[in-house]
CHARMM-style PDB file with segment names, atoms N, HN, CA, C and O in Angstrom:
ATOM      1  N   UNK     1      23.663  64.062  12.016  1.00  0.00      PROA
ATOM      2  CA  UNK     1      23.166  63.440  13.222  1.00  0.00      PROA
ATOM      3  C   UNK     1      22.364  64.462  13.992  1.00  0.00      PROA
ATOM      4  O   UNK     1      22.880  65.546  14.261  1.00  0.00      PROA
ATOM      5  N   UNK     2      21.383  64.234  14.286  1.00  0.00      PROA
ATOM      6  HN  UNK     2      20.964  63.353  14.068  1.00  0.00      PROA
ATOM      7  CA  UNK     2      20.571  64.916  15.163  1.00  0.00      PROA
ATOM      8  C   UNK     2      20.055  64.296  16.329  1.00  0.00      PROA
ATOM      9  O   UNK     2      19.293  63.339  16.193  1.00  0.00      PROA
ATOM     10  N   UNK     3      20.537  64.937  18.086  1.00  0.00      PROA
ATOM     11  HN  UNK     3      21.156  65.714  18.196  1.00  0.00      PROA
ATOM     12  CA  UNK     3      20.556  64.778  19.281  1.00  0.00      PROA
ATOM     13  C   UNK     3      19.339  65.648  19.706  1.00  0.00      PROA
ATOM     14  O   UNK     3      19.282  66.872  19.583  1.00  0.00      PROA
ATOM     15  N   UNK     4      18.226  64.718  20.301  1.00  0.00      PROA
ATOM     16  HN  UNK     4      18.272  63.724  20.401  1.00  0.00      PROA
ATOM     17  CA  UNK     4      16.890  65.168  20.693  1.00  0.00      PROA
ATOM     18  C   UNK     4      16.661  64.731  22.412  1.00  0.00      PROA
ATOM     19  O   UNK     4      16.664  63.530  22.682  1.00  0.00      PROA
ATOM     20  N   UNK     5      16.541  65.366  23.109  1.00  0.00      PROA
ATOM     21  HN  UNK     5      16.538  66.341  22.889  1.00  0.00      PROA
ATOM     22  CA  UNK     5      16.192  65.218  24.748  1.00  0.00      PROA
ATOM     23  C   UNK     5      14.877  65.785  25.072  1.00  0.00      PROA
ATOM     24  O   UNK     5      14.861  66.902  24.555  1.00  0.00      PROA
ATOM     25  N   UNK     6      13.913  65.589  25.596  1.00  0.00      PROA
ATOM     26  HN  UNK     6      13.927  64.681  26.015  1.00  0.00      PROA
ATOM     27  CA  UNK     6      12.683  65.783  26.586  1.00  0.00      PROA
ATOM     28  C   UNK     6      13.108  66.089  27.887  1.00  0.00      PROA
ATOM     29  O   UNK     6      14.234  65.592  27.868  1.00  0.00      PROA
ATOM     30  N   UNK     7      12.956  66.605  29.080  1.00  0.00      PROA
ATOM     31  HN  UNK     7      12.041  67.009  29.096  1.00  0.00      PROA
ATOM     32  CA  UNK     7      12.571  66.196  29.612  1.00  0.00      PROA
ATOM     33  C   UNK     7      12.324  67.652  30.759  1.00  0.00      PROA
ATOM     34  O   UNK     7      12.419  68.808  30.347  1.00  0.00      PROA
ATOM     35  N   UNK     8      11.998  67.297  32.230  1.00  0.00      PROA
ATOM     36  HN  UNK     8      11.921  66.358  32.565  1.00  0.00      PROA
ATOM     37  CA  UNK     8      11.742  68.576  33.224  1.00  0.00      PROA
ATOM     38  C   UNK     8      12.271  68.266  34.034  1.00  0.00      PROA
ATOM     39  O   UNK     8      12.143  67.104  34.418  1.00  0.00      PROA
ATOM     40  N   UNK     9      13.308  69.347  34.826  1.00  0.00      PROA
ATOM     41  HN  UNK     9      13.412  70.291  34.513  1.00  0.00      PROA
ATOM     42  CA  UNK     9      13.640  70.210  34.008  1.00  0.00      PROA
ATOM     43  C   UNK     9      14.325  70.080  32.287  1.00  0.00      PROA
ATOM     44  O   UNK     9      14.528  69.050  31.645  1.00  0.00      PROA
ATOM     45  N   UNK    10      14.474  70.971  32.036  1.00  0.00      PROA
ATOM     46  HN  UNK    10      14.309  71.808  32.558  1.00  0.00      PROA
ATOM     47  CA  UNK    10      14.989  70.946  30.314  1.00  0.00      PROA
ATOM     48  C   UNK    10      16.424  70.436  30.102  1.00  0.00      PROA
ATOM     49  O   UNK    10      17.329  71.184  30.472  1.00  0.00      PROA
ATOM     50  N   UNK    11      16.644  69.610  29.717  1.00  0.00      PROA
ATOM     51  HN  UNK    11      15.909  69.002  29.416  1.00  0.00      PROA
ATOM     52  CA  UNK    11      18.384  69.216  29.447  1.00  0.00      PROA
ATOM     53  C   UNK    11      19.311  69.118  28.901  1.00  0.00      PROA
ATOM     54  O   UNK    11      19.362  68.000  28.387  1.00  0.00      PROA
ATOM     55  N   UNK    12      20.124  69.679  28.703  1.00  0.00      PROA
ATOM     56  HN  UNK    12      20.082  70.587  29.120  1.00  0.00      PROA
ATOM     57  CA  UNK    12      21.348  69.886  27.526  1.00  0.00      PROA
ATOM     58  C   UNK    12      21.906  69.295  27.286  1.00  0.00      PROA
ATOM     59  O   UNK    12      22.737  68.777  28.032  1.00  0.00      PROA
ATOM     60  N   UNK    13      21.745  69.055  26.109  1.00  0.00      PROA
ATOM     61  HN  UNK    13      21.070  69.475  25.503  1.00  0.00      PROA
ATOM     62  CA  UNK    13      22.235  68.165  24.974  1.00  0.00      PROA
ATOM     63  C   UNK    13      23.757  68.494  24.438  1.00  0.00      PROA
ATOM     64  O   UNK    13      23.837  69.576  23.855  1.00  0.00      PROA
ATOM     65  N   UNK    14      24.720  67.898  24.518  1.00  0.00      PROA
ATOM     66  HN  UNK    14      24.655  67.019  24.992  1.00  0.00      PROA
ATOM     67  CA  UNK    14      25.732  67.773  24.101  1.00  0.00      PROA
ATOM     68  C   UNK    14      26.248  66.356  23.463  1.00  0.00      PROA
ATOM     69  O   UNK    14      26.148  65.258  24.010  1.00  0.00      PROA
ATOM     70  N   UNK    15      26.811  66.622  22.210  1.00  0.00      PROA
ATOM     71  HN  UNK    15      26.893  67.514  21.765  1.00  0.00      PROA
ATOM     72  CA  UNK    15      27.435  65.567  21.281  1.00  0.00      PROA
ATOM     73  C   UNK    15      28.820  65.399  21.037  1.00  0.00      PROA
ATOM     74  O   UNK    15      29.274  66.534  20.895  1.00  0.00      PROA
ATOM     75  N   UNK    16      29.936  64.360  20.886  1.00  0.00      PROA
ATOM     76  HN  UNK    16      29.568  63.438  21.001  1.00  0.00      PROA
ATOM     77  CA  UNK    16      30.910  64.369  20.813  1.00  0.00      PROA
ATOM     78  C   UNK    16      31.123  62.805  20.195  1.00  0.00      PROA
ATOM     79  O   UNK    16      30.335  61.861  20.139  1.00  0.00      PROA
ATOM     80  N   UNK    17      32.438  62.935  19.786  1.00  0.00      PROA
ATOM     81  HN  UNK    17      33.077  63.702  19.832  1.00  0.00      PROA
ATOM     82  CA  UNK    17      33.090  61.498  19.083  1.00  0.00      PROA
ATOM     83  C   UNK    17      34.657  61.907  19.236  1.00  0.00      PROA
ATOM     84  O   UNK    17      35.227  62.956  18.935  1.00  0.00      PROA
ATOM     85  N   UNK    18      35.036  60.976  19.681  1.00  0.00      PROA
ATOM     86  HN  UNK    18      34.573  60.124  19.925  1.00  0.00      PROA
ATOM     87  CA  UNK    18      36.436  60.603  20.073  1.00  0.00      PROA
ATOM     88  C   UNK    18      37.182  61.530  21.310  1.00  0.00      PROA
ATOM     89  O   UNK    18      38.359  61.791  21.555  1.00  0.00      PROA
ATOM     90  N   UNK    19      35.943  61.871  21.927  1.00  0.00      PROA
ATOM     91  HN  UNK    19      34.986  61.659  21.727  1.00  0.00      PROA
ATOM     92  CA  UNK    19      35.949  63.120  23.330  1.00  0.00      PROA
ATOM     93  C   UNK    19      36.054  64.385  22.564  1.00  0.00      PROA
ATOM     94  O   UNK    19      36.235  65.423  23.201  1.00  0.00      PROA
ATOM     95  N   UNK    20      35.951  64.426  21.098  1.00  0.00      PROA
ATOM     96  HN  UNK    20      35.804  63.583  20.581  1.00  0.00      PROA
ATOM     97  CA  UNK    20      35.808  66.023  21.002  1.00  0.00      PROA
ATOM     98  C   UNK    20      34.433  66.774  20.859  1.00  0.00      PROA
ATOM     99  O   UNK    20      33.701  66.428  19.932  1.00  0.00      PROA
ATOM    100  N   UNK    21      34.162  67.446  21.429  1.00  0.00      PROA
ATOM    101  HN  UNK    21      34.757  67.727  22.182  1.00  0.00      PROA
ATOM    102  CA  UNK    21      32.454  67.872  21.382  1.00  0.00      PROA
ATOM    103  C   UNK    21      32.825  68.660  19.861  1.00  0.00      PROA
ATOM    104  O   UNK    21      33.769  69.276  19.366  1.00  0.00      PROA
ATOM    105  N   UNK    22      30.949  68.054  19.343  1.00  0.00      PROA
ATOM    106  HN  UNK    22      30.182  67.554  19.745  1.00  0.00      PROA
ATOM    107  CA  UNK    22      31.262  69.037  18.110  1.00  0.00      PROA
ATOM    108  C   UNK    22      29.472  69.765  17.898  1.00  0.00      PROA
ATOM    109  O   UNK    22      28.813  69.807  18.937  1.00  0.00      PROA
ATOM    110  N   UNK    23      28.969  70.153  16.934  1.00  0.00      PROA
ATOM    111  HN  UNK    23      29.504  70.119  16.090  1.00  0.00      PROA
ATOM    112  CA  UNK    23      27.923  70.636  17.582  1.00  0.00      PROA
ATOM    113  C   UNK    23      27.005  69.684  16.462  1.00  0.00      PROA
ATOM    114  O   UNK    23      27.426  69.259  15.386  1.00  0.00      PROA
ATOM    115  N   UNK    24      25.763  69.500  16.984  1.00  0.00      PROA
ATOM    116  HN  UNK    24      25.421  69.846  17.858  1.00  0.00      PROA
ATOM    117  CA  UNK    24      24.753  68.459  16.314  1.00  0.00      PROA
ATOM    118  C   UNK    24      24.392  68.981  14.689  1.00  0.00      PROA
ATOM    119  O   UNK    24      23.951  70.127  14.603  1.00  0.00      PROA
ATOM    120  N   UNK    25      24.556  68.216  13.440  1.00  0.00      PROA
ATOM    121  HN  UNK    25      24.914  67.285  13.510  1.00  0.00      PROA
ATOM    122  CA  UNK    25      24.166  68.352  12.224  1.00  0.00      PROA
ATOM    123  C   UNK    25      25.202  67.273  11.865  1.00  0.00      PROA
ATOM    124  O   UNK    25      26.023  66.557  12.439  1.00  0.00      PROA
ATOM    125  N   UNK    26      24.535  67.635  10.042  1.00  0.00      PROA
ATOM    126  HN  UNK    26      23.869  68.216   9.576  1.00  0.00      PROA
ATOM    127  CA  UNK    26      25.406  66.250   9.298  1.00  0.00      PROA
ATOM    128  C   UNK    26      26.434  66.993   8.529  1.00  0.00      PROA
ATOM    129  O   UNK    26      25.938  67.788   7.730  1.00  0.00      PROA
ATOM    130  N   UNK    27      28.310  66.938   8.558  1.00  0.00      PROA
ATOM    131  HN  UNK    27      28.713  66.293   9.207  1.00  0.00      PROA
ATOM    132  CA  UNK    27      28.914  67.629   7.935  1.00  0.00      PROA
ATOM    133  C   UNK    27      28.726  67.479   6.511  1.00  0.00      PROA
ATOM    134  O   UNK    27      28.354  66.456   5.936  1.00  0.00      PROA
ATOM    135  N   UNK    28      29.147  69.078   5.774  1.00  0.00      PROA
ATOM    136  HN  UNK    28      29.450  69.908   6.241  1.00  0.00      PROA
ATOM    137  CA  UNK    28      29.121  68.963   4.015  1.00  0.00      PROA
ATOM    138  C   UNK    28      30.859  68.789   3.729  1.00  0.00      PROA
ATOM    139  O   UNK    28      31.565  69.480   4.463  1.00  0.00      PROA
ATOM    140  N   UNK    29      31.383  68.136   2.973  1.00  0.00      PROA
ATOM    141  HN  UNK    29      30.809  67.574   2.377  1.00  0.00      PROA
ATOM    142  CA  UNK    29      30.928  67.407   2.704  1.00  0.00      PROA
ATOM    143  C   UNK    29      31.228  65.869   3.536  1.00  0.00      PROA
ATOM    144  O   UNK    29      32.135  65.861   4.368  1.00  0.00      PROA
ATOM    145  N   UNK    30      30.484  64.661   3.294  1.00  0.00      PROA
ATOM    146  HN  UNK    30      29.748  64.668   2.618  1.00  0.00      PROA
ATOM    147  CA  UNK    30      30.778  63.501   4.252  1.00  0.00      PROA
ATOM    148  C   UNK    30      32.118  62.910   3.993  1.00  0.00      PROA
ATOM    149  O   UNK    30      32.646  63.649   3.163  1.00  0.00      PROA
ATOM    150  N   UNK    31      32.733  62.168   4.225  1.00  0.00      PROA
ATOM    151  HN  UNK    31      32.303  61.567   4.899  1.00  0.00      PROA
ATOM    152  CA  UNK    31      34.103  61.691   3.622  1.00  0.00      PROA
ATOM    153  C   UNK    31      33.987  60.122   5.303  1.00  0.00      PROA
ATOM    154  O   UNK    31      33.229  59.942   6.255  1.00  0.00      PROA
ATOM    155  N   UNK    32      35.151  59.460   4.775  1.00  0.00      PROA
ATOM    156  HN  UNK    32      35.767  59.607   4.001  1.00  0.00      PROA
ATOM    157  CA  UNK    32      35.631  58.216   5.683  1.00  0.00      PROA
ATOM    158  C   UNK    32      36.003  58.787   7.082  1.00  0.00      PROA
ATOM    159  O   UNK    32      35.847  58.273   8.190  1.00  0.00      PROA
ATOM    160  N   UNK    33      36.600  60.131   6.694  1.00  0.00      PROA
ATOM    161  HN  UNK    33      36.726  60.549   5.794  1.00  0.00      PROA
ATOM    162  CA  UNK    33      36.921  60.428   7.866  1.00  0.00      PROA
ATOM    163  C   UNK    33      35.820  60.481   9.252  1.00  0.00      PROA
ATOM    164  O   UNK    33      36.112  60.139  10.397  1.00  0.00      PROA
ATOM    165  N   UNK    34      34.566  60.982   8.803  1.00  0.00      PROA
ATOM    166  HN  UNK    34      34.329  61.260   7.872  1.00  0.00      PROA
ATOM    167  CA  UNK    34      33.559  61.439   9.970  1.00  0.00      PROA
ATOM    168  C   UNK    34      33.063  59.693   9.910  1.00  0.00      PROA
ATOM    169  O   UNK    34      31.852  59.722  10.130  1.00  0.00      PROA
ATOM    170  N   UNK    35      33.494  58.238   9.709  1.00  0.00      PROA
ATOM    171  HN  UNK    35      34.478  58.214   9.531  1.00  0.00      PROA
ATOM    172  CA  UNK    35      33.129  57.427  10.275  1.00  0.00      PROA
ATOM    173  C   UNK    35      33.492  57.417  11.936  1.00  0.00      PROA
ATOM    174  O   UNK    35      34.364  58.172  12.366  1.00  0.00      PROA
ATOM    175  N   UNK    36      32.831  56.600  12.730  1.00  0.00      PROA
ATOM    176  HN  UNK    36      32.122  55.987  12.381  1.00  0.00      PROA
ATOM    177  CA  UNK    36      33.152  56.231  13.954  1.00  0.00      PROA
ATOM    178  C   UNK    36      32.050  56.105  14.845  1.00  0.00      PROA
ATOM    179  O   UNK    36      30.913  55.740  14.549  1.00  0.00      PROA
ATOM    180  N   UNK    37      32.502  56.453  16.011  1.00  0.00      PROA
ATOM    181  HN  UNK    37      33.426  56.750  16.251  1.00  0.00      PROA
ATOM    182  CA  UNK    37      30.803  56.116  17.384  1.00  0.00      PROA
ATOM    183  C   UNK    37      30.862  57.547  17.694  1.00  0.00      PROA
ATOM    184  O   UNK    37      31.873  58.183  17.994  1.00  0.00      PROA
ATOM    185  N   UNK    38      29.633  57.991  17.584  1.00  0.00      PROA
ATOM    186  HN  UNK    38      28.812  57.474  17.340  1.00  0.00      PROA
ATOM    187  CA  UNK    38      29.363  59.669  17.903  1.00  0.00      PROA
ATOM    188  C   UNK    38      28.465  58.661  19.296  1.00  0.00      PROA
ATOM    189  O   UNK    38      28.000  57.521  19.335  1.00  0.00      PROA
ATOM    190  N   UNK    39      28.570  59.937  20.410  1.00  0.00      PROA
ATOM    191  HN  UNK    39      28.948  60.863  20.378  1.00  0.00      PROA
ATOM    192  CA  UNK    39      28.157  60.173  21.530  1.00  0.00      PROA
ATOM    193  C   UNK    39      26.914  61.206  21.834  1.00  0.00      PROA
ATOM    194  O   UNK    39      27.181  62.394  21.651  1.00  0.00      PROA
ATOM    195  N   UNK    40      25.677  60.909  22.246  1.00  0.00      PROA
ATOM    196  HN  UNK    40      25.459  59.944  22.394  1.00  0.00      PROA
ATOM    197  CA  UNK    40      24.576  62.105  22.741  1.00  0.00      PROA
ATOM    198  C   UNK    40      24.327  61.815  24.027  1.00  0.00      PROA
ATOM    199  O   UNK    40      23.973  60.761  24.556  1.00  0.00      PROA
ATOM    200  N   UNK    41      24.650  63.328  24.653  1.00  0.00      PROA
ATOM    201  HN  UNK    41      24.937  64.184  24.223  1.00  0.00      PROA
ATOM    202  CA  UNK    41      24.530  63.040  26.174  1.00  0.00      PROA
ATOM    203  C   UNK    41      23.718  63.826  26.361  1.00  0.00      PROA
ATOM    204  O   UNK    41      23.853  64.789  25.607  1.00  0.00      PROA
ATOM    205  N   UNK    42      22.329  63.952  27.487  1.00  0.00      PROA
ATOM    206  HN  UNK    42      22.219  63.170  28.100  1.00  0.00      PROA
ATOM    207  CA  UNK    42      21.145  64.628  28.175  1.00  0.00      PROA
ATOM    208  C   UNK    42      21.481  65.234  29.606  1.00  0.00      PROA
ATOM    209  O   UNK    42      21.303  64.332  30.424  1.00  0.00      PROA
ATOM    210  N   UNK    43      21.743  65.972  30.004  1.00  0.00      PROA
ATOM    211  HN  UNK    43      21.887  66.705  29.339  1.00  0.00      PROA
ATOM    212  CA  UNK    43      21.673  66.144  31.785  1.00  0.00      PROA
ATOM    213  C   UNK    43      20.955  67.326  32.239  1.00  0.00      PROA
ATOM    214  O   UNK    43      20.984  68.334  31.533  1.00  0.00      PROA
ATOM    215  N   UNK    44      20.526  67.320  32.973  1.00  0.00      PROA
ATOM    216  HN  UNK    44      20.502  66.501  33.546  1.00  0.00      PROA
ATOM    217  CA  UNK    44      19.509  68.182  33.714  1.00  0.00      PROA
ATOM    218  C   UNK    44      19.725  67.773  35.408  1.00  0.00      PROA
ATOM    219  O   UNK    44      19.982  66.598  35.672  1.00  0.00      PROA
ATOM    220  N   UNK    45      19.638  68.535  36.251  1.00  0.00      PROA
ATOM    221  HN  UNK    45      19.429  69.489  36.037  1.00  0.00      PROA
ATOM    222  CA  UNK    45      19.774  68.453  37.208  1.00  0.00      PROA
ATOM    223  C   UNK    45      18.960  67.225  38.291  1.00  0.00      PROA
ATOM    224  O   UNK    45      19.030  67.283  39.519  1.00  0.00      PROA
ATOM    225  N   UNK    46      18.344  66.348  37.662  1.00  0.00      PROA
ATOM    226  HN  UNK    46      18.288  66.301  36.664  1.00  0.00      PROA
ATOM    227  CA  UNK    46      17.666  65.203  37.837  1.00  0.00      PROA
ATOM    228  C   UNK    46      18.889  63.801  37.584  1.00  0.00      PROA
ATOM    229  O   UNK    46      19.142  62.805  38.262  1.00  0.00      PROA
ATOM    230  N   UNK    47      19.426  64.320  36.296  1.00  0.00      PROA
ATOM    231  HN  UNK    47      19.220  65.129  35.745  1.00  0.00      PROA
ATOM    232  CA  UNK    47      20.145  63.227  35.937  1.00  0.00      PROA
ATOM    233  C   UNK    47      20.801  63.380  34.664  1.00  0.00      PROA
ATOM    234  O   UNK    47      20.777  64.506  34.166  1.00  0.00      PROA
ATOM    235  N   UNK    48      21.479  62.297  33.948  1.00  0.00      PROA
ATOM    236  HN  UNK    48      21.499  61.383  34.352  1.00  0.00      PROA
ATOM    237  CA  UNK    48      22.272  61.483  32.833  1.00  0.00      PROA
ATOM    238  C   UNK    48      22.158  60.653  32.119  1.00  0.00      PROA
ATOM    239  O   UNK    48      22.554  59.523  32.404  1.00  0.00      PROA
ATOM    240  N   UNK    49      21.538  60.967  30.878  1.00  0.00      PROA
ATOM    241  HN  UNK    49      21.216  61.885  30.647  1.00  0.00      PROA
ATOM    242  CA  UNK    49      21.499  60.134  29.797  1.00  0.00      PROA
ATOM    243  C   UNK    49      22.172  59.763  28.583  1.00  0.00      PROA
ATOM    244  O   UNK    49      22.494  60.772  27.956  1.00  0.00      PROA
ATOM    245  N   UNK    50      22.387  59.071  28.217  1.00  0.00      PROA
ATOM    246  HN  UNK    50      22.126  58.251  28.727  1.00  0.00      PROA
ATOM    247  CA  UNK    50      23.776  58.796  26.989  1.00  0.00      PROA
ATOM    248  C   UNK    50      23.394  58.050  25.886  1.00  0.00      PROA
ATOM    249  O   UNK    50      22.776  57.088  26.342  1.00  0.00      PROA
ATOM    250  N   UNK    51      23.433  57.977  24.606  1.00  0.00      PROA
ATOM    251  HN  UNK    51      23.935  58.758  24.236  1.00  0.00      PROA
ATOM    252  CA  UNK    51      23.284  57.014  23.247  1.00  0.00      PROA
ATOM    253  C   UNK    51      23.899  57.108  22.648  1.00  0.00      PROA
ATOM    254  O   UNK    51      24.056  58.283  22.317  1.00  0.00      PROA
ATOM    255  N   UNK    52      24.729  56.182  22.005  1.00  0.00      PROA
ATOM    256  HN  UNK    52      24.602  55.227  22.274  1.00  0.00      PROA
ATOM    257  CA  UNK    52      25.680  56.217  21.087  1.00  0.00      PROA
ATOM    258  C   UNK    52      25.549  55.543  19.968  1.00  0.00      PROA
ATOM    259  O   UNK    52      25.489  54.315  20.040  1.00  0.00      PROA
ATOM    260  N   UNK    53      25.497  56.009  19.070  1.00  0.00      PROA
ATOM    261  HN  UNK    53      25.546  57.006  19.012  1.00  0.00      PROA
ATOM    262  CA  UNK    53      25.739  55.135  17.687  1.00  0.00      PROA
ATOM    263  C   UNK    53      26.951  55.355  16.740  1.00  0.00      PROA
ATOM    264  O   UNK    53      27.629  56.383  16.751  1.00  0.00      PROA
ATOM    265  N   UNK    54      27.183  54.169  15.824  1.00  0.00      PROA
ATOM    266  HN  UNK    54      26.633  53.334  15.815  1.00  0.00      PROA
ATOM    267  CA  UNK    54      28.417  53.861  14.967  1.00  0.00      PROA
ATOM    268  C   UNK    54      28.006  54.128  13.951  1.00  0.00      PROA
ATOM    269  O   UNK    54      27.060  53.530  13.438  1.00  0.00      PROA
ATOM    270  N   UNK    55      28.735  55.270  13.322  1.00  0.00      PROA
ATOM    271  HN  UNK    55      29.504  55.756  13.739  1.00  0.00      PROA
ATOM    272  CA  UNK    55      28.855  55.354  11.861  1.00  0.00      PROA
ATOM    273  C   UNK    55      29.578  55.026  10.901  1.00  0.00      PROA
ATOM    274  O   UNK    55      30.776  55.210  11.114  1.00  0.00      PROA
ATOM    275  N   UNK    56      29.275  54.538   9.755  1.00  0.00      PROA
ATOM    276  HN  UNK    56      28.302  54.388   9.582  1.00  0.00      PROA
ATOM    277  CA  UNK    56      30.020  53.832   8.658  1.00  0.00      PROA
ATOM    278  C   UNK    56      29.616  54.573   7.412  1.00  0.00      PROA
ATOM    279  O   UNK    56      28.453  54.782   7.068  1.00  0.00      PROA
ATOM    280  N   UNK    57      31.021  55.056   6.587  1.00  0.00      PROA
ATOM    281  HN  UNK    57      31.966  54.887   6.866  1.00  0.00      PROA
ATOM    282  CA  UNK    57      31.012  55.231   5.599  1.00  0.00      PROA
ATOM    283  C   UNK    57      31.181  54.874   4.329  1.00  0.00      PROA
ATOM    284  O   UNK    57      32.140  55.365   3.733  1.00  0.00      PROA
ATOM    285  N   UNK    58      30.399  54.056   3.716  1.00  0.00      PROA
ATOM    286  HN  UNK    58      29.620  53.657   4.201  1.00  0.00      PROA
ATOM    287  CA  UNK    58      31.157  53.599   2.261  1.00  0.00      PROA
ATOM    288  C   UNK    58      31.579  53.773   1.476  1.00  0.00      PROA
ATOM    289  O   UNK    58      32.549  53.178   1.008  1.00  0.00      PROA
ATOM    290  N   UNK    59      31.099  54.509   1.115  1.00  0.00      PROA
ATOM    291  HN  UNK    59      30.311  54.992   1.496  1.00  0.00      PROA
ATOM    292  CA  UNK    59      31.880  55.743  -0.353  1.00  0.00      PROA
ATOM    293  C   UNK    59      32.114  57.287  -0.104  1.00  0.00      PROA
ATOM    294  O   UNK    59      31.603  58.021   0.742  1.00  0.00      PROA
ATOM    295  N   UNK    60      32.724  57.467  -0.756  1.00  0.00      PROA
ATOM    296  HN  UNK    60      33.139  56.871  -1.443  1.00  0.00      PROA
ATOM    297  CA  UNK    60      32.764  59.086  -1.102  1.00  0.00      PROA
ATOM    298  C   UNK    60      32.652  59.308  -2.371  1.00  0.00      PROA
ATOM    299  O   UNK    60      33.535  58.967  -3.159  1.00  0.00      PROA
ATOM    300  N   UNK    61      31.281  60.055  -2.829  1.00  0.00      PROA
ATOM    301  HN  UNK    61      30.564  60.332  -2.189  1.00  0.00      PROA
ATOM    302  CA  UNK    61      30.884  60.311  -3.978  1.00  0.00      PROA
ATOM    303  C   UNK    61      31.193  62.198  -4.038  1.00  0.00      PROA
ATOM    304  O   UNK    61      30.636  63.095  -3.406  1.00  0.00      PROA
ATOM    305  N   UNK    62      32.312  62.257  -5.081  1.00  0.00      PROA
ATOM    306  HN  UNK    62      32.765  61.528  -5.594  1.00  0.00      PROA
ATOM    307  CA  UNK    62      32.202  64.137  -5.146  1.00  0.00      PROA
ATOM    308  C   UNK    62      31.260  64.750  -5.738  1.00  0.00      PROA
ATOM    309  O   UNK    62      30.948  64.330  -6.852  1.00  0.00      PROA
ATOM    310  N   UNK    63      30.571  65.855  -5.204  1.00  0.00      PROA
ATOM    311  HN  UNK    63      30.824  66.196  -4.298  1.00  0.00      PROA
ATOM    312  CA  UNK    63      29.404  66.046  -5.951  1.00  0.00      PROA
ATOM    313  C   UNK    63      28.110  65.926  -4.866  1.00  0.00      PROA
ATOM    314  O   UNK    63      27.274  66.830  -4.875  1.00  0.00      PROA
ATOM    315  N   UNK    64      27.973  64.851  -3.980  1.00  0.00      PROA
ATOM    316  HN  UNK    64      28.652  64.117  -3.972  1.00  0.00      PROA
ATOM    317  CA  UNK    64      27.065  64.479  -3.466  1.00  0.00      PROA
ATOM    318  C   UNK    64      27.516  64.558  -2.305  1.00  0.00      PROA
ATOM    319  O   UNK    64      28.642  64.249  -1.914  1.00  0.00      PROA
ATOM    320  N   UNK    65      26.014  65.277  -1.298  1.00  0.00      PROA
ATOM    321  HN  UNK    65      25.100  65.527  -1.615  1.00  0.00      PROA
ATOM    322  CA  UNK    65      25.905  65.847  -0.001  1.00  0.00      PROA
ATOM    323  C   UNK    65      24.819  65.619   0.709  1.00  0.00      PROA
ATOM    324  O   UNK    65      23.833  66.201   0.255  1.00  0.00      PROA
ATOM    325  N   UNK    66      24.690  65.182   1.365  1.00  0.00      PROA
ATOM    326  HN  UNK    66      25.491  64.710   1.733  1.00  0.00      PROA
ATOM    327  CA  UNK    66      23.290  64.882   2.507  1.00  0.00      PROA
ATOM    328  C   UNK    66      23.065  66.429   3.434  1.00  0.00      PROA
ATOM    329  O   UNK    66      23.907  66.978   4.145  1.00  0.00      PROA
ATOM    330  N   UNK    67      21.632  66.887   3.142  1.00  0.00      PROA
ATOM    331  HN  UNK    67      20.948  66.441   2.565  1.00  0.00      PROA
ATOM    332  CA  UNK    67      20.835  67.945   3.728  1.00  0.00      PROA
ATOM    333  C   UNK    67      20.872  67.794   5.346  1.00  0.00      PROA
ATOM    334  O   UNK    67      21.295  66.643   5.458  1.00  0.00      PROA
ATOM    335  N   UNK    68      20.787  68.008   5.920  1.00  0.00      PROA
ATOM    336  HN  UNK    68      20.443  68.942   5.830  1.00  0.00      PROA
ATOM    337  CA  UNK    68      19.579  68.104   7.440  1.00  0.00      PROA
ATOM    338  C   UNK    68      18.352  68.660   7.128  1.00  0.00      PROA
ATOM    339  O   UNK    68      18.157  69.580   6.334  1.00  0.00      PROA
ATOM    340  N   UNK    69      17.396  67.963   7.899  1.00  0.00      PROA
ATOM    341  HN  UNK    69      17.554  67.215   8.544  1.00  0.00      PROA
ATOM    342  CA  UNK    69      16.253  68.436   7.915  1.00  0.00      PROA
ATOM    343  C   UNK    69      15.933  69.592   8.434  1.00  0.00      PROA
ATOM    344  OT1 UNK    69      14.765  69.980   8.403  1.00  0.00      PROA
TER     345      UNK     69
END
């Protein structure tokens, strides 16, 4: 997962799922476990921004790993 913010002033980006902050990338390897709703939050002294999306896992293939860009 990768958490992207714009804005001025500059704003820090923090990510979390199930209130535990963890830090932005895709874990090696994936498993059922890292399903759920990850959290991206923006704030800068202007303000608060938030997006969340649900992740679903279908398989666990051993052997096979998803990069980050």
């Amino acid at each position: 997962l990768r958490c992207r913010a714009r804005g001025n002033p500059r704003p820090l980006v923090s990510c979390s799922r199930d209130g535990q902050s963890f830090p932005a990338g895709i874990p090696h390897p994936i498993t059922r476990g890292h399903a759920g709703t990850y959290h991206c939050r923006a704030t800068n002294q202007l303000g608060t921004d938030q997006r969340s999306v649900t992740v679903r896992v279908h398989c666990e293939c051993p052997g096979w790993g998803l990069r980050g860009a």
